[in-house]
C-alpha positions as CSV (number, residue, x, y, z in Angstrom):
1,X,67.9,-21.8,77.4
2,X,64.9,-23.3,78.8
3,X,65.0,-23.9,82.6
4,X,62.7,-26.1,85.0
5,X,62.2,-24.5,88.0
6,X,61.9,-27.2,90.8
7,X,59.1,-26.3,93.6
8,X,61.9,-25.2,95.8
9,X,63.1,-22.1,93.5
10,X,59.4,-21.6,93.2
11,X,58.9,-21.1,96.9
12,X,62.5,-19.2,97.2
13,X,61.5,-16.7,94.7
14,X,58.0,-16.2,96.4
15,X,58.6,-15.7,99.7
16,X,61.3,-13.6,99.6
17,X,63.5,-11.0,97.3
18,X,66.7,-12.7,98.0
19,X,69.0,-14.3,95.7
20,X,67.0,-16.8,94.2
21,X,64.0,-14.3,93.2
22,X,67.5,-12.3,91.6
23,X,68.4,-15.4,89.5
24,X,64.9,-16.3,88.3
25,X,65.0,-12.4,87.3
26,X,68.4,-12.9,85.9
27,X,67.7,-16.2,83.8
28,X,64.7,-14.3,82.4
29,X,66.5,-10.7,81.8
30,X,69.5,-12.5,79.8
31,X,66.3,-13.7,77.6
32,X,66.0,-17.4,79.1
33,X,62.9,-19.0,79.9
34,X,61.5,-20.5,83.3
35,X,59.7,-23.2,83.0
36,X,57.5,-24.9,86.0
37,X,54.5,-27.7,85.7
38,X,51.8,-27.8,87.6
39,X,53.4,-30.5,89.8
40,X,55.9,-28.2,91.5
41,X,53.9,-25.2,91.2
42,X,51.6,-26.9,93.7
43,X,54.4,-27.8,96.3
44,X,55.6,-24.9,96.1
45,X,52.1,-23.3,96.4
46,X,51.5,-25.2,99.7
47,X,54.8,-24.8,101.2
48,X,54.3,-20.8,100.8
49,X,50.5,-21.4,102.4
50,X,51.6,-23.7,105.3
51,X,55.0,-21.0,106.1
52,X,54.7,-17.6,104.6
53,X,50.7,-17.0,103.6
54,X,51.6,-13.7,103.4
55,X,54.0,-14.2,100.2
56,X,50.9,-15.9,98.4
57,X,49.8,-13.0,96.6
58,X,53.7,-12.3,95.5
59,X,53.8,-15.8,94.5
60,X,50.7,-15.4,92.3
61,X,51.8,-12.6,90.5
62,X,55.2,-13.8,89.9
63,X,53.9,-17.0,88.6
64,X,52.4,-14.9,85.5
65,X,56.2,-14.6,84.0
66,X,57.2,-18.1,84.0
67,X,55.7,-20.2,81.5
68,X,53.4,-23.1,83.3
69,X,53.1,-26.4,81.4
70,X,50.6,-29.4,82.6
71,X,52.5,-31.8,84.5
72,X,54.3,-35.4,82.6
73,X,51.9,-38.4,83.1
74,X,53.1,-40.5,85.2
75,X,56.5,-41.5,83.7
76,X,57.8,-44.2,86.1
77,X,61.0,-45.5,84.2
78,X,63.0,-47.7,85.9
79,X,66.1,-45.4,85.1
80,X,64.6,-42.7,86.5
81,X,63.5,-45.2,89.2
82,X,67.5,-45.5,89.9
83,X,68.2,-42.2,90.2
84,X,65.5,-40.1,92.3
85,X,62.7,-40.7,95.0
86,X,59.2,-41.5,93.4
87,X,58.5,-37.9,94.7
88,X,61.4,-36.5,92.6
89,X,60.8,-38.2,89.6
90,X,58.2,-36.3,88.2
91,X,59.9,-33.1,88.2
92,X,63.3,-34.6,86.4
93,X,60.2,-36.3,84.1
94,X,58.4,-32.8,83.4
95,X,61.8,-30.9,82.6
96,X,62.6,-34.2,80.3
97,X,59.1,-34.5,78.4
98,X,59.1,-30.5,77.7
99,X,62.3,-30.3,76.2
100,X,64.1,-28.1,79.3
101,X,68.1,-27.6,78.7
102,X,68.3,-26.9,82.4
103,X,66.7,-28.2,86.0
104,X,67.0,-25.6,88.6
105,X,67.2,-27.3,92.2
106,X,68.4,-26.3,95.6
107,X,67.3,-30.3,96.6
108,X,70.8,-31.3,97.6
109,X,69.6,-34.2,99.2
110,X,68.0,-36.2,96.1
111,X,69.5,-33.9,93.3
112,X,72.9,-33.2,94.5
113,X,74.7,-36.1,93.4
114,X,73.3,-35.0,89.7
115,X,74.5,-31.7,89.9
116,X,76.5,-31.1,86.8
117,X,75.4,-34.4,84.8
118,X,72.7,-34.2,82.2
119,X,69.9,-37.0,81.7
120,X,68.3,-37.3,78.7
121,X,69.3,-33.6,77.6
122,X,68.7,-31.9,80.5
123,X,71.6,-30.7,82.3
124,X,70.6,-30.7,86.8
125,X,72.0,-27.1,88.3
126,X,72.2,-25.8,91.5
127,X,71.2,-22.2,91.9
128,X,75.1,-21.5,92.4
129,X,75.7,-22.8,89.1
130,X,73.4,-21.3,87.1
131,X,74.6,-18.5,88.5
132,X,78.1,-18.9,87.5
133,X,77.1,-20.3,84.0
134,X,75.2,-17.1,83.5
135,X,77.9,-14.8,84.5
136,X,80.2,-16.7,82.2
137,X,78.0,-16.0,79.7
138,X,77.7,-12.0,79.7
139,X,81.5,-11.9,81.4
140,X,79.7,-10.4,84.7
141,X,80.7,-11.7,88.1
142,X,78.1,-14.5,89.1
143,X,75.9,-13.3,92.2
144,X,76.3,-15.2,95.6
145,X,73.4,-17.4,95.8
């Protein structure tokens, strides 16, 4: 599987070991891999530097294990226009153009109402989903997230 990592697992995964950083580490022990653009990397980047400097270094170094793609031109389609914020957009874009299976998001506000449908081949998870779709798949019991 290849799974878009919106900027907000980015900055969950930096800032803290908690669950998220555990299901970033689990999507890429069970051989998956994470996929962000320079788009979200950025947010995520200068949500860590405006509310946790301290995890930038973290951040950095964790950065080196997920594979970092350019970010989509601008891809403005008026179905995407339907279904996200201009701000969103690009990420469901990105994870589109590159071919992702799966867009990780804890954005229940503009993503939440997509969790479980898939656009244009990729398939929009929470982090509690992937979870339990990764558990599914090796029969182990999905970690709270």
């Amino acid at each position: 599987m290849r799974g878009f990592l919106d900027a907000n697992i980015l900055f969950s995964a930096g800032k803290s070991a908690g669950a998220i950083r555990r299901l970033v580490e689990e999507i890429q022990a069970c051989g998956h891999e994470c996929i962000a653009d320079e788009y979200v990397i950025a947010e995520a980047r200068r949500n860590l530097e405006q509310k946790f400097p301290s995890a930038l270094p973290d951040f950095e170094s964790r950065l080196r294990a997920i594979s970092r793609l350019a970010s989509p031109p601008s891809l403005s389609t008026p179905s995407l226009a339907l279904l996200l914020p201009e701000k969103d957009r690009p990420v469901l874009a990105s994870a589109i153009k590159h071919q992702c299976d799966a867009l990780i998001t804890g954005d229940k506000t503009h993503f939440g109402r997509l969790y479980g449908q898939t656009i244009a081949g990729v398939c929009i998870h929470s982090p509690q989903s992937l979870a339990e779709l990764l558990a599914g798949a090796t029969g182990a019991k999905p970690n709270a997230v």
